[in-house]
N, C-alpha and C positions, 0 to 999 in steps of 0.2 A: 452585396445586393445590387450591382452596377448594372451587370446583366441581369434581365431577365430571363427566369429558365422558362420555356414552352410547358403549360401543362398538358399532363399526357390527357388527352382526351377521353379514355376510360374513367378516371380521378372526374375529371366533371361530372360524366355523368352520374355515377356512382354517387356524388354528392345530390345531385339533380333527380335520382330516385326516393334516396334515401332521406337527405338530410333538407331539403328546398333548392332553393334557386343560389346562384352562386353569383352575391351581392358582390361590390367591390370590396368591400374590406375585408371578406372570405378568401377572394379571387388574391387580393395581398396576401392575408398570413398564411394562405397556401405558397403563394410563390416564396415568401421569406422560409417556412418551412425547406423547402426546396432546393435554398442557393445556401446555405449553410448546414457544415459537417460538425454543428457546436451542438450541444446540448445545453439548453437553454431553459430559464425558469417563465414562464406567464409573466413576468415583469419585466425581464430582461427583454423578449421579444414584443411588449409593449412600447417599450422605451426607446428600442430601435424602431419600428415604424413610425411613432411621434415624430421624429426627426426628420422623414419626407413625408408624413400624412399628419399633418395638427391634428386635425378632427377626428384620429383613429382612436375610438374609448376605450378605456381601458377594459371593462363589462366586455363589450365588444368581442376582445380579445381572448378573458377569459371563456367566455360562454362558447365562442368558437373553436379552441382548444379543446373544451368539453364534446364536442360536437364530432369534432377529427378523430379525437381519440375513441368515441364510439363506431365509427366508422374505419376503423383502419388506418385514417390517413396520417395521423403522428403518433406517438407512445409518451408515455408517461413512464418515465425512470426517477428512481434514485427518490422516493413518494416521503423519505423517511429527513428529505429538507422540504422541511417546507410546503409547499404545494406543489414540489415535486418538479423535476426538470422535464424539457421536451423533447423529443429526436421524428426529423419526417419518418412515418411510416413507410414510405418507400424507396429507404435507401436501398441498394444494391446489396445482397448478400444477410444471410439472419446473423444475427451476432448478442454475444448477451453480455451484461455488464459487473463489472467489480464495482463499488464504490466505497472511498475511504469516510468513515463515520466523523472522522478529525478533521482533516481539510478539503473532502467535498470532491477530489480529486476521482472521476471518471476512468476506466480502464475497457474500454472493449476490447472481445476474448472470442476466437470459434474454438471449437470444441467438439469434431466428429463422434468424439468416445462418449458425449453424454448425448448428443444429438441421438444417438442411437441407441444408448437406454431410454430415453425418453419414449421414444418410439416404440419400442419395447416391452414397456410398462403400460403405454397406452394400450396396444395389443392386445396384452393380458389378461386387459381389462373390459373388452370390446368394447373402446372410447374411441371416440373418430379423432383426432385434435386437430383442430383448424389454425390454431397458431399458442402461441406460447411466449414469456420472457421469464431471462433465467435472470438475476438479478443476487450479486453474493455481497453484503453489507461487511466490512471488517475496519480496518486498518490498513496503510499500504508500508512499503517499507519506510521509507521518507519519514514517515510518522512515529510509526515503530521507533526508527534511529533515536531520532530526539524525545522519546519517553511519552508522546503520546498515547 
């Protein structure tokens, strides 16, 4: 988070239509969204901004993630810890996720051969689909190995 990344001006306003004005503690956990490839829990991303913003509340935080995640601008993975980890909604590229049930362990996956049934099956169905998350809950190997 050394860098600040530029938000893309579309992202404002979209939030500036949609969701209000784009306070500073917004205009933060967008940009921390942003400058990180982690997937992250509402605490964890809490707990890093406390460290350069004291007075960032943790409500705040939460309520703002609620907020993103209706609007596009980060996702909600992995719902089955907890209250669920975070990823910007606008990283580069769709991609969808594995997650170990044992040790929490994240795997993003593309996938043209399901992207395209998916597609498919919307069709079929005359569904428009505007976006999607594939999300497959198991075990990883690592886990497997040691009898998890």
């Amino acid at each position: 988070m050394d860098s600040q990344p530029r938000l893309d001006p579309g992202l404002v306003e979209l939030l500036r239509r949609r969701g209000g004005r784009l306070t500073t503690p917004r205009r933060r956990i967008l940009e921390y969204l942003a400058s990180t490839s982690r997937h992250e829990s509402a605490e964890t991303i809490h707990r890093q901004l406390r460290r350069r913003f004291p007075r960032m509340g943790r409500a705040t935080v939460f309520r703002t993630l609620r907020l993103f995640e209706e609007l596009g601008l980060c996702r909600r993975i992995a719902p089955t810890q907890a209250l669920g980890l975070f990823e910007s909604g606008r990283r580069p590229g769709h991609h969808d996720h594995m997650v170990c049930l044992a040790c929490g362990r994240i795997v993003e996956f593309v996938s043209p051969d399901i992207e395209r049934l998916q597609v498919a099956a919307a069709r079929r169905r005359g569904f428009l689909p505007v976006r999607h998350a594939l999300e497959i809950s198991g075990y990883c190997r690592r886990c497997r190995r040691r009898g998890r």
